[in-house]
N, C-alpha and C positions, 0 to 999 in steps of 0.2 A: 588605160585603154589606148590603143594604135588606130588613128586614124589614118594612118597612108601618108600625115602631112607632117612635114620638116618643122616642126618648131623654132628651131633654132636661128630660123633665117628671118627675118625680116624684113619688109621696105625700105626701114629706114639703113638696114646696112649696105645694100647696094646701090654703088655712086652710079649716076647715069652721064651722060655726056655734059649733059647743063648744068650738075652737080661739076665734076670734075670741074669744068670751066669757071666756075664760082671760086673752086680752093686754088685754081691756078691762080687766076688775078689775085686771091688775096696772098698768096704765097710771093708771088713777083714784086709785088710792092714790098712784101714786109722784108725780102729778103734785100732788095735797094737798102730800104729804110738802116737795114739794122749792119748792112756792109758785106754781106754773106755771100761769096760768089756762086755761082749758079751750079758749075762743077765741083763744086766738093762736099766730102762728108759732112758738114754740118748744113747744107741744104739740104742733105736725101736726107738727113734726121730730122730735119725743122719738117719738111714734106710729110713723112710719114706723121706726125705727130698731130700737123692740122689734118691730115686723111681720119686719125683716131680721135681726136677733134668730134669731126664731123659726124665720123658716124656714130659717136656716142650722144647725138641728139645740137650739137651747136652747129647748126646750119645756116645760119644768118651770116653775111660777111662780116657785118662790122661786129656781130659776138665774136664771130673766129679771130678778127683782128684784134681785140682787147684781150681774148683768152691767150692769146700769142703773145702777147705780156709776159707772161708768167713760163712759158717753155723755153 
């Protein structure tokens, strides 16, 4: 049955401003930490992957910074 509503979309997948600002800082750190320069491919890939990260439910910083371990 068609309710009219997008299923598909959810809260938790769309980042809001104070979200994004959350996965910035922990990205800027991690990417200091781990040597990774800010302009290149392996930071738009680190970026992207805390963004998939996040919206698959690890919204905490210091989760994303441990899960960031592992990418």
């Amino acid at each position: 049955m068609c309710d009219g509503q997008n299923r598909d979309i959810s809260p938790k997948k769309i980042i809001e401003p104070d979200d994004f600002n959350k996965i910035e800082g922990v990205f800027r750190e991690l990417v200091r930490k781990k040597g990774i320069a800010l302009d290149s491919e392996e930071a738009d890939a680190f970026a992207a992957r805390l963004i998939g990260l996040y919206q698959s439910g690890i919204q905490d910083a210091d989760a994303l910074k441990h899960m960031a371990e592992f990418i």
